[in-house]
Residue, then its C-alpha position, 0 to 999 in steps of 0.5 A: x911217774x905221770x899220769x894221764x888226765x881222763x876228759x871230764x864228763x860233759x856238763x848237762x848244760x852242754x848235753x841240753x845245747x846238743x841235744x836242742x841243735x840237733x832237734x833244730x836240724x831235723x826241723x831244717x831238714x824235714x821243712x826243707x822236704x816238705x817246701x821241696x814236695x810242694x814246690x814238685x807238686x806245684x810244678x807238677x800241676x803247672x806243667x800238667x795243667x796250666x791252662x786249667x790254673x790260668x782260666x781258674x785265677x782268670x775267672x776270680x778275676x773277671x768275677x771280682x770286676x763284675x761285681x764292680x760293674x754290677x756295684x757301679x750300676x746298682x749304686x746309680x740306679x738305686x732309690x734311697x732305701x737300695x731298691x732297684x727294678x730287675x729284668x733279664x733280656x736275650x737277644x730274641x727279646x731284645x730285636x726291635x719291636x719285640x718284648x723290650x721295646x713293648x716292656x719300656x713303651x708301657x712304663x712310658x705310657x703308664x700312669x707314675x711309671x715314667x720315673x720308675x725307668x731310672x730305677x731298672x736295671x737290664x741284666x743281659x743274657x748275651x752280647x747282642x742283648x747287651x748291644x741293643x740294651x746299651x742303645x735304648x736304655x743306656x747307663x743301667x745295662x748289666x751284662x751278666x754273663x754265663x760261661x758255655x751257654x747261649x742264651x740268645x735264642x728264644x727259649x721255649x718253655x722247659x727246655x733244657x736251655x730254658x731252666x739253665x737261664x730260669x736257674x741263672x737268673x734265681x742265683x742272680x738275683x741271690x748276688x743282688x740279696x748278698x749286696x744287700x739290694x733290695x728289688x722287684x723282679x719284673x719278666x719283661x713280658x710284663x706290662x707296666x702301667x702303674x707304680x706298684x709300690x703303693x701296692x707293696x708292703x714294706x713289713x714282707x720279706x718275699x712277695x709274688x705275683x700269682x697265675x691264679x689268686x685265691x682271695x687270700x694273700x697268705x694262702x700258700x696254695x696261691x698258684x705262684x708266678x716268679x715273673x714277678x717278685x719283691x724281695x726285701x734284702x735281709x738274712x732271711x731272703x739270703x738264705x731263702x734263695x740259697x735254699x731255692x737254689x740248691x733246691x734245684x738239685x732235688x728237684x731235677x728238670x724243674x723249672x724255678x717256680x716248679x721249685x718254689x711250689x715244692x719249698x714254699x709250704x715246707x718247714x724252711x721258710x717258716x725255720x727261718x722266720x721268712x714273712x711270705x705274701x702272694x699278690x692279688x690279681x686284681x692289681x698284678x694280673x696276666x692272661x691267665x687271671x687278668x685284672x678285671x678292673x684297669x681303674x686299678x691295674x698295675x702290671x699286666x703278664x702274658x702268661x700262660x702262652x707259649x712262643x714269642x710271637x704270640x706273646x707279641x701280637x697279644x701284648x701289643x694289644x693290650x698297650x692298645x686296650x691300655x691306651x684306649x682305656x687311658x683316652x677314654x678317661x678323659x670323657x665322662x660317657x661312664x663306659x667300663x673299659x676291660x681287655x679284649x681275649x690274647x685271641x693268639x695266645x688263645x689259639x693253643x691246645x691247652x686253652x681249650x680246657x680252660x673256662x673263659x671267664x677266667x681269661x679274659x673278661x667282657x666290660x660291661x658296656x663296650x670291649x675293646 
């Protein structure tokens, strides 16, 4: 009688690889959906957005070449230790015989400040700026552009357009700090008419001009003026203006100086170990607190004064007072030689108010 053989059970050995080839399919297939969900959605977004995908990978690009160029003219314009000079033109700025013009002819005319000129740089606002920059200072022109804003017209102070180009201009410079570029800042409505650096120390990390100057360089109620900084490129001063920076948004419709009042007693600065110095007026003045000496004069702002045509007429004379006191100099009549009062700047409102001694002031034996 025969029997029929019964199928002997399967070997574990066998049960494992089953068991594992069927795990293995369900990966394959829940990868397959995800690949598939993604793909979707990323068609999805093309179909919906291209545009939007197209200008963002655009943006990264010009950016990155941007950065190349700025790269290219720091590089150039740098002193052996990286420090460059700074300054930002528009187009109102930029036209002839206006501020630009004036700026350049005081390094031309001052004393040890012919040389400096290699070493600035000329961030332009606009097209126009860029134009004019390329003609009378070419090879150290930056155009720094900033998409859906016009920058070309003369800005009045605190405006809204005002404080975007205010705010550009600090997250500018925090580009040139991440590039490890040390720099002086430099308004061009300031003149120059001798080398600061002998004026500067090396062992600060954040030095800046003042309307006003207590007497004491460590004195944060110095009433602050950022047309003029000099900032040494370290972690420090990088983290400072990405604080400055951000600050804006706590500080709404202010201005950047209006910020750096704020933040500058606080505890950050001090947090950071950030060495902070505030620069005598003796050497760095302006229409505010002028320098009353020109045997010892540096930089000369026209500061307190609104409208680019005062500014003008006011600066013009002080090239003319500068290049007076130069020629007179050359004589041995002892005569003690000063700025005449920025008459056109004087004629707004807010002058009235203000104690005159403190504008402008008399040399003892001619005013010219």
């Amino acid at each position: 009688m025969s029997h029929s053989k019964r199928p002997r059970p399967a070997s574990k050995a066998v049960r494992k690889m089953a068991q594992m080839l069927l795990r293995r399919d369900l990966l394959m297939v829940g990868v397959c959906l995800v690949v598939a969900g993604f793909l979707s959605l990323v068609i999805y977004q093309i179909g919906v957005y291209p545009l939007q995908l197209f200008l963002h990978f655009s943006d990264d690009v010009h950016h990155q070449e941007d950065l190349k160029k700025l790269g290219k003219i720091l590089t150039e314009a740098a002193t052996e230790d990286k420090t460059v000079i700074i300054t930002t033109l528009n187009k109102a700025w930029s036209e002839p015989n206006s501020t630009f013009d004036l700026f350049l002819h005081s390094f031309n005319v001052g004393k040890g400040t012919k040389p400096l000129l290699r070493h600035l740089v000329v961030a332009c606002l606009d097209e126009e700026a860029y134009s004019r920059c390329l003609k009378v200072h070419p090879h150290r022109c930056y155009f720094m552009k900033t998409a859906g804003i016009d920058f070309a017209g003369d800005k009045m102070f605190m405006t809204p357009d005002y404080l975007k180009m205010m705010w550009r201009r600090i997250e500018f410079l925090g580009t040139l700090l991440k590039l490890r570029y040390n720099f002086i800042f430099t308004d061009i409505d300031i003149m120059w008419f001798r080398d600061p650096f002998p004026r500067l120390s090396k062992d600060v990390d954040f030095q800046i001009a003042c309307d006003r100057y207590s007497g004491d360089d460590k004195d944060i109620h110095n009433a602050v003026n950022g047309g003029f900084t000099f900032v040494k490129a370290n972690q420090r001063t990088i983290d400072f203006y990405n604080y400055w920076y951000m600050s804006r948004l706590r500080y709404p419709d202010r201005h950047d100086q209006d910020v750096l009042d704020q933040i500058k007693g606080g505890g950050y600065p001090a947090k950071i170990g950030l060495k902070m110095r505030f620069l005598d007026t003796k050497y760095f003045g302006g229409f505010c607190e002028p320098s009353r000496d020109l045997d010892k004069v540096c930089t000369m702002h026209a500061n307190c004064c609104v409208g680019l045509e005062n500014k003008i007429k006011d600066l013009r004379q002080v090239i003319v007072d500068w290049e007076n006191y130069v020629s007179a100099a050359k004589t041995t009549d002892g005569q003690i030689m000063t700025w005449r009062d920025p008459e056109n700047c004087m004629k707004q409102w807010w002058w009235k108010n203000k104690n005159k001694t403190s504008i402008g002031v008399k040399n003892q034996k001619n005013t010219i």
